[in-house]
TIMI-951190 format. One record per residue (C-alpha): residue number from 1; residue in one letter; y negated, z, x. Coordinates in pm, whole numbers, padded with zeros to 5 digits. Layout:
N
<site><num>NUM</num><residu>a</residu><y>Y</y><z>Z</z><x>X</x></site>
...
This chain:
153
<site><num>1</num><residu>x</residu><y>00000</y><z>00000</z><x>00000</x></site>
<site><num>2</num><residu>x</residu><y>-00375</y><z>-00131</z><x>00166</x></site>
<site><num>3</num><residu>x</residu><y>-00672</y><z>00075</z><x>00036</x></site>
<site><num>4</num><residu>x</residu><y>-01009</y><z>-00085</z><x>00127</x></site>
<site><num>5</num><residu>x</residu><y>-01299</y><z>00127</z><x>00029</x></site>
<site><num>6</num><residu>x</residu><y>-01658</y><z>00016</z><x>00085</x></site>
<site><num>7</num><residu>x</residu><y>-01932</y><z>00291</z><x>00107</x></site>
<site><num>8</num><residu>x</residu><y>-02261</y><z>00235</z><x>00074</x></site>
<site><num>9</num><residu>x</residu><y>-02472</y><z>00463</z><x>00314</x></site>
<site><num>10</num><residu>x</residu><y>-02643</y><z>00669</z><x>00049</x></site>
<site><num>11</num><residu>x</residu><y>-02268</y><z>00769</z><x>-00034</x></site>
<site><num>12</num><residu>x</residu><y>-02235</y><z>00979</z><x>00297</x></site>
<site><num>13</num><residu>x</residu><y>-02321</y><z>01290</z><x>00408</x></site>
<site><num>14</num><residu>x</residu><y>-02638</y><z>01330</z><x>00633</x></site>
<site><num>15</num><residu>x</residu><y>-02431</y><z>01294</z><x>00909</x></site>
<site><num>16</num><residu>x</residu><y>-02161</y><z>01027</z><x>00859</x></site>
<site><num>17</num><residu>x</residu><y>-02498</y><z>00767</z><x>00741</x></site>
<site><num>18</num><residu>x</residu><y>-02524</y><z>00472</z><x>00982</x></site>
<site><num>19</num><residu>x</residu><y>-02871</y><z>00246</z><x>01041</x></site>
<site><num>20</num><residu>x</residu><y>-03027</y><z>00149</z><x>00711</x></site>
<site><num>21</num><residu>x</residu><y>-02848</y><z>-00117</z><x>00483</x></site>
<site><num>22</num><residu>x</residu><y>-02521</y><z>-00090</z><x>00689</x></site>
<site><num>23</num><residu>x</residu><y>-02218</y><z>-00014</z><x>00492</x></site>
<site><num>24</num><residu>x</residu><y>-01904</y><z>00197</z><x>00635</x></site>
<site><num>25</num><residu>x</residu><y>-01529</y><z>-00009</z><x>00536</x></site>
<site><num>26</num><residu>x</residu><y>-01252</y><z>00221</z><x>00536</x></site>
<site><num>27</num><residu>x</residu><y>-00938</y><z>00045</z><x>00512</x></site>
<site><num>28</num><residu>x</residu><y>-00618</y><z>00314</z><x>00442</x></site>
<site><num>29</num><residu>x</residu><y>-00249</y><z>00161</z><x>00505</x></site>
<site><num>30</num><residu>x</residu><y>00033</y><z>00436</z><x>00376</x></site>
<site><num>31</num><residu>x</residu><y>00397</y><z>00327</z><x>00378</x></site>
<site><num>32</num><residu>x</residu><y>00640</y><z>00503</z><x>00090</x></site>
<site><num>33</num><residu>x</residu><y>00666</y><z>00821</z><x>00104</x></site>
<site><num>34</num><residu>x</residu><y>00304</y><z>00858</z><x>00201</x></site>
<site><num>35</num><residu>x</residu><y>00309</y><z>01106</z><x>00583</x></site>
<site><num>36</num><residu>x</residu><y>00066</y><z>01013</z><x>00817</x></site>
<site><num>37</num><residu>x</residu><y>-00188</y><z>00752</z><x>00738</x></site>
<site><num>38</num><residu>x</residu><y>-00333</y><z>00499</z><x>00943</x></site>
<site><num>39</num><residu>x</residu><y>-00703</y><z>00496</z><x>00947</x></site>
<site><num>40</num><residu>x</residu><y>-00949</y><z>00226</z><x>01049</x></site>
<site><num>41</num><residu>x</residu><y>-01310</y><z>00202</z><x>01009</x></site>
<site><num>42</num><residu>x</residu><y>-01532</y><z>-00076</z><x>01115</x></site>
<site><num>43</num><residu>x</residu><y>-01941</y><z>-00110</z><x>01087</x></site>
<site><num>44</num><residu>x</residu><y>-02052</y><z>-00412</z><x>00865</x></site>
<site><num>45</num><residu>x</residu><y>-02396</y><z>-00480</z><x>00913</x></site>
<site><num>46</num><residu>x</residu><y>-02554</y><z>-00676</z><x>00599</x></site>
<site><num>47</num><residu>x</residu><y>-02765</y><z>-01016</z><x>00717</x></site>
<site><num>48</num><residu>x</residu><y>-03108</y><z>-00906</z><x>00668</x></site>
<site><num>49</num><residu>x</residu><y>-03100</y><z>-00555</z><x>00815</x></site>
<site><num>50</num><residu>x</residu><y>-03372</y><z>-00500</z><x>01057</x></site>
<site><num>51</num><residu>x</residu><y>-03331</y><z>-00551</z><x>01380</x></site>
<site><num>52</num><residu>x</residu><y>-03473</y><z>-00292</z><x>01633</x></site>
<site><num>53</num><residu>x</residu><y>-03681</y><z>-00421</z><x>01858</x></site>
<site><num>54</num><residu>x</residu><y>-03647</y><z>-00424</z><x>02245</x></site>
<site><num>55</num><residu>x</residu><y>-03694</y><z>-00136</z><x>02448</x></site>
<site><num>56</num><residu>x</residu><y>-04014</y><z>-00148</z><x>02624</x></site>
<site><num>57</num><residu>x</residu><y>-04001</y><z>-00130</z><x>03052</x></site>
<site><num>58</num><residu>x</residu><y>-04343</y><z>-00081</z><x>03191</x></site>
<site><num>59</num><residu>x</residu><y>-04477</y><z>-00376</z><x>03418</x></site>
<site><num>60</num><residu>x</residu><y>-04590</y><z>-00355</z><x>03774</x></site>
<site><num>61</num><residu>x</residu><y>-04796</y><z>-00557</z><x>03996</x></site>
<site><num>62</num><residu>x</residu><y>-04513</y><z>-00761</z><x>04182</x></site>
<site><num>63</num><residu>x</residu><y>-04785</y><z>-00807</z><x>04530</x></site>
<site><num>64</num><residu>x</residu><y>-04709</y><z>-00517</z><x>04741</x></site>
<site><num>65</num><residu>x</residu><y>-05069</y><z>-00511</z><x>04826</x></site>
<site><num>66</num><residu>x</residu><y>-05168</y><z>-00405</z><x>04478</x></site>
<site><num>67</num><residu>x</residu><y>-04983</y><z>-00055</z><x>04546</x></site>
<site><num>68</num><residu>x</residu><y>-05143</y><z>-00008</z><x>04860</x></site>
<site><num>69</num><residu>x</residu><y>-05438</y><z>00213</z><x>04721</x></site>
<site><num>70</num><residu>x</residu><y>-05174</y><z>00469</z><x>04596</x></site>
<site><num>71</num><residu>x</residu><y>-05017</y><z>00472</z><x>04980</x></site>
<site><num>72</num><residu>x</residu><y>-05380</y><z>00479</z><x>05097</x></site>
<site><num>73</num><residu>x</residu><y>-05421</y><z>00836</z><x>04961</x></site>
<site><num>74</num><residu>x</residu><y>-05158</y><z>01023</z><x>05203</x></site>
<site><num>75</num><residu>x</residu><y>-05219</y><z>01048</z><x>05594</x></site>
<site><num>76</num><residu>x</residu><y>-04994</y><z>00791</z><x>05775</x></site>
<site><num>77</num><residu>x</residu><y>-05023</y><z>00457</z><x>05907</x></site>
<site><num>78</num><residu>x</residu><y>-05091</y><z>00241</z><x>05591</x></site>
<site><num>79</num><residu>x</residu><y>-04938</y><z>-00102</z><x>05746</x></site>
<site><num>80</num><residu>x</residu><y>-04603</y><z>00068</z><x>05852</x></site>
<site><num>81</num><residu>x</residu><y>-04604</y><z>00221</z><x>05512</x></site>
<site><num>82</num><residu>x</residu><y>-04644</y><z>-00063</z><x>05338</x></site>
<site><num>83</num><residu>x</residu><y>-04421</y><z>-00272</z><x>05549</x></site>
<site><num>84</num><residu>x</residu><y>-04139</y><z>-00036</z><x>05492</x></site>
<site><num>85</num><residu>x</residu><y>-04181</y><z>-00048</z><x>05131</x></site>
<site><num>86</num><residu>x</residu><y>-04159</y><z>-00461</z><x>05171</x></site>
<site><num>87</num><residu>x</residu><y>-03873</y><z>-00450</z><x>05392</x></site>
<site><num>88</num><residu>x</residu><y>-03660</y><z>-00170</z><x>05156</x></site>
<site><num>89</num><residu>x</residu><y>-03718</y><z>-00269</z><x>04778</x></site>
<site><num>90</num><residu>x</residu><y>-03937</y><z>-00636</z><x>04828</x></site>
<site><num>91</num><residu>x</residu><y>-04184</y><z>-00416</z><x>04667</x></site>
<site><num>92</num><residu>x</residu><y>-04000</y><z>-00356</z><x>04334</x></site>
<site><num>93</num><residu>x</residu><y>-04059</y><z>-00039</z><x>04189</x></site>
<site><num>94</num><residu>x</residu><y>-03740</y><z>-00105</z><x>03974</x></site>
<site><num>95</num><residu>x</residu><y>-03508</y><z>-00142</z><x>04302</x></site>
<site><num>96</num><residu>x</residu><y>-03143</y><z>00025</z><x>04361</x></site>
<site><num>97</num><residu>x</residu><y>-02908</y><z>-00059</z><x>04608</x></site>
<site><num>98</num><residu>x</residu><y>-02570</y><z>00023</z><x>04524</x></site>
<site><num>99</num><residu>x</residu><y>-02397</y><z>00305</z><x>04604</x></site>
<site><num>100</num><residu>x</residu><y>-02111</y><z>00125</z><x>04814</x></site>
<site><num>101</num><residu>x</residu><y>-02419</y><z>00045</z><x>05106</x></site>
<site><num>102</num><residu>x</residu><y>-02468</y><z>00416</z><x>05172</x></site>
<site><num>103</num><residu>x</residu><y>-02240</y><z>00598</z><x>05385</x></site>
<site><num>104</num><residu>x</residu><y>-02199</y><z>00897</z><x>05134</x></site>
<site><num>105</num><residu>x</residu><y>-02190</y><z>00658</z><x>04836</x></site>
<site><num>106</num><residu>x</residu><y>-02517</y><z>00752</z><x>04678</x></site>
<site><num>107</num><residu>x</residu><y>-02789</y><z>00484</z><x>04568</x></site>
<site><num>108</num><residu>x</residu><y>-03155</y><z>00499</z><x>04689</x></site>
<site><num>109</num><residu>x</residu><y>-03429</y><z>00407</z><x>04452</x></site>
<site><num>110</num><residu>x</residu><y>-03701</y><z>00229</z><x>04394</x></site>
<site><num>111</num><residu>x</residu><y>-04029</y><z>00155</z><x>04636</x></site>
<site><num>112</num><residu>x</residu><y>-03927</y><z>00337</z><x>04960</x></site>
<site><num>113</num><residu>x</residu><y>-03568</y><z>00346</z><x>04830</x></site>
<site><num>114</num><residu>x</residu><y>-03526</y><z>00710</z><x>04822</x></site>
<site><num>115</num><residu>x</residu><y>-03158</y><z>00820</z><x>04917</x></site>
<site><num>116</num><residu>x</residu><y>-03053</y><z>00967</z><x>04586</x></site>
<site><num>117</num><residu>x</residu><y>-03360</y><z>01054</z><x>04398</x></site>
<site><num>118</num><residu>x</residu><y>-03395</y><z>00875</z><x>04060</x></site>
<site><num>119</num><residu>x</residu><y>-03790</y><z>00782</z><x>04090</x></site>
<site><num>120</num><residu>x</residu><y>-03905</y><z>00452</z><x>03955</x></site>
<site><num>121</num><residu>x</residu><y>-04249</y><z>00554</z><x>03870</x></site>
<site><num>122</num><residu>x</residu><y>-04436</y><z>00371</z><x>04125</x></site>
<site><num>123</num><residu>x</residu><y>-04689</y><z>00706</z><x>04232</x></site>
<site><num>124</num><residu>x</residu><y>-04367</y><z>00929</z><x>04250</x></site>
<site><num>125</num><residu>x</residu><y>-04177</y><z>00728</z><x>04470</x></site>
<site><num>126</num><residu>x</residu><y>-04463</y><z>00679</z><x>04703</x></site>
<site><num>127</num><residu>x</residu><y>-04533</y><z>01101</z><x>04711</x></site>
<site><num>128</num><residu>x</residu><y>-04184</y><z>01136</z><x>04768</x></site>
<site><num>129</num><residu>x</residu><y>-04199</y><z>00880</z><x>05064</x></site>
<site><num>130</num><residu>x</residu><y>-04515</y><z>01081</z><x>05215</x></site>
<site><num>131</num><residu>x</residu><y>-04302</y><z>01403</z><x>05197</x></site>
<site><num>132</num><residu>x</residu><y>-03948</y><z>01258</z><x>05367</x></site>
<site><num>133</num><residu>x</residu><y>-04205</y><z>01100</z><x>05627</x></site>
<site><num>134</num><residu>x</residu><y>-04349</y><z>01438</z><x>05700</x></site>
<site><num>135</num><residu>x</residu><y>-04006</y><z>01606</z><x>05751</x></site>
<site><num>136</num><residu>x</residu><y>-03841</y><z>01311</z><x>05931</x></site>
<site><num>137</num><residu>x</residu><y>-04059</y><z>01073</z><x>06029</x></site>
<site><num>138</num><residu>x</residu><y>-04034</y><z>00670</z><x>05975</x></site>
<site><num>139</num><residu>x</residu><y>-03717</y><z>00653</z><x>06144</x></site>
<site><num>140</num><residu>x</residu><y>-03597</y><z>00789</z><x>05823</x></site>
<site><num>141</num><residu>x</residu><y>-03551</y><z>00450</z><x>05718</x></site>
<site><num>142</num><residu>x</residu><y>-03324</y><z>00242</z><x>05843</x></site>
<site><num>143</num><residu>x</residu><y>-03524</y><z>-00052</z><x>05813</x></site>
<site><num>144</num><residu>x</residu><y>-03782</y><z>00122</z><x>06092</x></site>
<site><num>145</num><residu>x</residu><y>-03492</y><z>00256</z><x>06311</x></site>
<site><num>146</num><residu>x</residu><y>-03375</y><z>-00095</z><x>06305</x></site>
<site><num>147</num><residu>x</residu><y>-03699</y><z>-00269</z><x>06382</x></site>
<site><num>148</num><residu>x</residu><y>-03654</y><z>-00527</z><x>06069</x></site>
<site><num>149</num><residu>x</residu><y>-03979</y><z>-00385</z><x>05930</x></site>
<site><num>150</num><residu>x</residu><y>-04164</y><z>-00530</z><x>06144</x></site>
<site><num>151</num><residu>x</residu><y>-04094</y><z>-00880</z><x>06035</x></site>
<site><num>152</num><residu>x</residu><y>-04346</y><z>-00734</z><x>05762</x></site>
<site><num>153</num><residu>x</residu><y>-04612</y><z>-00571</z><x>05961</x></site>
């Protein structure tokens, strides 16, 4: 015996409701003598239901130079700065290398790719730059230690 019930969301409880005009299809199939029943459910979403729209991602300049103000404001070498930050993320705020390039598996991110910090904001990756460069230095990125920065000094 099939059992196909169609529910329409004002039906449910608070909890079990789905996104407006979107109906819930439970279909029930019990074999003589009914034991266990076998339960499927499966979203059917009507043809004019809203659609939400995108999420929105903030833009940034893509021109490295137009986050040089921000690295302006801390006290170190502007051009070495800003070369890092074009040799690490091509001066994409958005940047993350994969995990499998790091020797303890962990991503860096974003600007300056800082080793595994989540910060995309442009302003927050560059203060968190300033700060790793005052306790270790430039050659805390490999791109320095490795002189390909200065293909962009």
């Amino acid at each position: 015996m099939v059992i196909a019930l169609a529910l329409h969301p004002t039906t449910l409880t608070h909890a079990e409701q789905l996104e407006p005009k979107v109906h819930k299809l439970v279909t029930v199939t019990t074999s003589q003598p009914v034991q266990k029943p076998k339960v499927e459910t499966a979203a059917v979403v009507e043809p004019n239901a809203p659609v939400a729209p995108p999420p929105v991602t903030p833009t940034y300049p893509s021109s490295c130079s137009a986050y040089e103000p921000i690295v302006a404001q801390y006290n170190w070498n502007v051009r070495v700065a800003m070369a890092i930050m074009q040799a690490e993320s091509g001066c994409n705020p958005y940047a993350i290398s994969p995990a499998s390039l790091n020797y303890d598996g962990v991503s860096d991110y974003g600007l300056f790719q800082i080793h595994g910090q989540y910060i995309l904001n442009p302003s927050d990756n560059i203060a968190a730059a300033y700060q790793k460069y005052l306790s270790q230095g430039w050659n805390a990125w490999s791109t320095y230690s490795s002189g390909t920065v200065w293909r962009y000094y």
